[in-house]
C-alpha positions as CSV (number, residue, x, y, z in Angstrom):
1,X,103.2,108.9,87.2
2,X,102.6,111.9,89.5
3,X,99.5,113.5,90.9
4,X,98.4,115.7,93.2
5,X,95.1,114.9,95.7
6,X,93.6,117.1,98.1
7,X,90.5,117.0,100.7
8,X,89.0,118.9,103.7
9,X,88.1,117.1,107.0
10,X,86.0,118.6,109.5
11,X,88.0,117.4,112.3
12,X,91.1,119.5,114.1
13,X,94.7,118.9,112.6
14,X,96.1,117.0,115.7
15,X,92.9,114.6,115.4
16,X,93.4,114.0,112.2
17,X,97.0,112.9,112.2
18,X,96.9,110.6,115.0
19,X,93.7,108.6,113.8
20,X,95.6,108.7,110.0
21,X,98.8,107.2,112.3
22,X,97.2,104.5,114.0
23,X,97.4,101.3,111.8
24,X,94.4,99.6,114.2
25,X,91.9,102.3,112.0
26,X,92.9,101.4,108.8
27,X,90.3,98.3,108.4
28,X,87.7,101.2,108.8
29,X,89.1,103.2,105.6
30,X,90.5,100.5,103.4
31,X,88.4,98.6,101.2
32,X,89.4,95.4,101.3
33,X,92.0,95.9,104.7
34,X,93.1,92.2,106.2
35,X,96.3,93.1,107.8
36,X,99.1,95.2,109.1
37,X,102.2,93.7,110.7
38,X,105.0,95.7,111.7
39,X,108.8,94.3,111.0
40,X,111.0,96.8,111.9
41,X,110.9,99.9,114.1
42,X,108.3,101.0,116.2
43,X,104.9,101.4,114.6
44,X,104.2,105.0,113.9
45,X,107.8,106.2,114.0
46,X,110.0,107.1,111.0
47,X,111.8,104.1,109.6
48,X,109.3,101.5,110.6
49,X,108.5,98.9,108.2
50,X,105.3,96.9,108.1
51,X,103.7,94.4,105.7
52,X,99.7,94.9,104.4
53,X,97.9,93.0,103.2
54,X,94.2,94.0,100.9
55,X,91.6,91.0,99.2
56,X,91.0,92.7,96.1
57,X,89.4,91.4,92.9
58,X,92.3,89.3,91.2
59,X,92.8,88.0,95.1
60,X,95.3,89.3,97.8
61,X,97.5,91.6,97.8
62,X,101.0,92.2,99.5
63,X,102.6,95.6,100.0
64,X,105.8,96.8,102.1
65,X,105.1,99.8,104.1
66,X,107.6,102.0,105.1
67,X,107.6,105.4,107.0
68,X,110.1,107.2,105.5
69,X,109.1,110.9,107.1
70,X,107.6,112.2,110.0
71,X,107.3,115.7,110.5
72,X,104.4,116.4,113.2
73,X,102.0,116.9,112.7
74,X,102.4,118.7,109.0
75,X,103.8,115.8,106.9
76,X,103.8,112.1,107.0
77,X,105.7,110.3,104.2
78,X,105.2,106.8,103.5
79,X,106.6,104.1,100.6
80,X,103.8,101.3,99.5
81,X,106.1,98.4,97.7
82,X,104.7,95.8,95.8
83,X,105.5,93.6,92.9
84,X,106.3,95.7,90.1
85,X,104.8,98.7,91.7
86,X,106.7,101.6,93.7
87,X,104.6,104.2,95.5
88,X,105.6,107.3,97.3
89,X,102.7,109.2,99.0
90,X,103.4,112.3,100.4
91,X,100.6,113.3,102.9
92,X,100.8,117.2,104.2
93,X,98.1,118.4,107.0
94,X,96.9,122.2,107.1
95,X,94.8,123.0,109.4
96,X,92.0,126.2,109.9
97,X,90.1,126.3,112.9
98,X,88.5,123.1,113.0
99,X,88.9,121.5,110.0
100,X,92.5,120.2,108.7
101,X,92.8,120.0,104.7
102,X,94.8,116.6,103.2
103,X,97.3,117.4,100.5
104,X,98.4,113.8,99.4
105,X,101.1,114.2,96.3
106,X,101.6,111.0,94.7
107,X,104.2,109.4,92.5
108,X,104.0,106.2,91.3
109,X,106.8,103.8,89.1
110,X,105.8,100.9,87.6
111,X,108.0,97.5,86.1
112,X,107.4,94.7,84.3
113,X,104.0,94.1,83.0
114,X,103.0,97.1,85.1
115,X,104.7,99.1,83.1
116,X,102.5,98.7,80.2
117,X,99.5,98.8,81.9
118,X,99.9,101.9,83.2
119,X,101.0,103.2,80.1
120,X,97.3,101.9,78.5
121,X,95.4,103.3,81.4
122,X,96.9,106.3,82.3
123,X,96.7,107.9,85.8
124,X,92.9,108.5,86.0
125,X,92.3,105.2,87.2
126,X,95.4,105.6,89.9
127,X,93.8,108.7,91.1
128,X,90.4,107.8,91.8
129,X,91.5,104.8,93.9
130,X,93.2,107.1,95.6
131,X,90.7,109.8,96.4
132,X,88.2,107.6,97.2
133,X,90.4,106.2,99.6
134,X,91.4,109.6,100.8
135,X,87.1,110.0,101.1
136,X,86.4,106.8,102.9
137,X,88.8,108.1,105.6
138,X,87.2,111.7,105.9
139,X,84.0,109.3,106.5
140,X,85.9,107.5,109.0
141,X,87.3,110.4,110.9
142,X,83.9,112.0,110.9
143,X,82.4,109.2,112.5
144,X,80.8,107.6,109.2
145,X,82.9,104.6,108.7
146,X,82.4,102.6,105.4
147,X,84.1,99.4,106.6
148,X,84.5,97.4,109.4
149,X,82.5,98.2,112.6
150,X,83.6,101.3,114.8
């Protein structure tokens, strides 16, 4: 499953990046956000591996991340790893004057029982998680956090 996201922040490119970076922010853009643990590498460099963790409705959840490019401040590519579910996310940054645009492109691959879920739901349901996630840190960035306390 691919797709393709995309949505302005008023905030400068540089700004932007570094508060997307910094895994200490992400319980103020993440629903459901109880952890992030690096395991390998240095946090916020390419190659470094860290382990998430969300409470979400059928309990918690578990994912691997890992940074697998870093080209500042125009692209950050990251892997999300769970069980039976594979996601690349492909983040590029553009920015004009003071406002940086997010172009997240998405593919996800699904396994087992996943598999046939997906298949049943299609990607609509993918892709509204994921630009409401891509909202709630616009809100965040511009100073209107969602979640947690800022």
């Amino acid at each position: 499953m691919k797709y393709t996201l995309e949505i302005t922040i008023d905030l400068p490119r540089d700004k932007v990046v570094e508060l997307f970076l910094n895994p200490h922010n992400l319980k103020f853009w993440q629903k459901g956000f109880l952890s992030h643990e690096t395991y390998k590498g240095e946090p916020g460099q390419e190659g470094a591996r860290a382990k998430q963790r969300h409470q979400e409705v059928k309990g918690i959840t578990e994912s691997t991340e890992t940074l697998t490019k870093l080209k500042l401040p125009e692209e950050i590519h990251v892997t999300y790893n769970t069980e039976n579910v594979s996601t690349e996310q492909r983040n590029f940054f553009t920015d004009k004057d003071t406002q940086t645009t997010w172009r997240c492109e998405t593919e996800t691959k699904f396994s087992g029982a996943m598999k046939f879920t997906a298949l049943m739901l299609g990607s609509e349901p993918y892709q509204k998680l994921r630009l409401q996630m891509m909202e709630d840190f616009k809100a965040f960035a511009e100073g209107k956090p969602r979640y947690g306390v800022k």
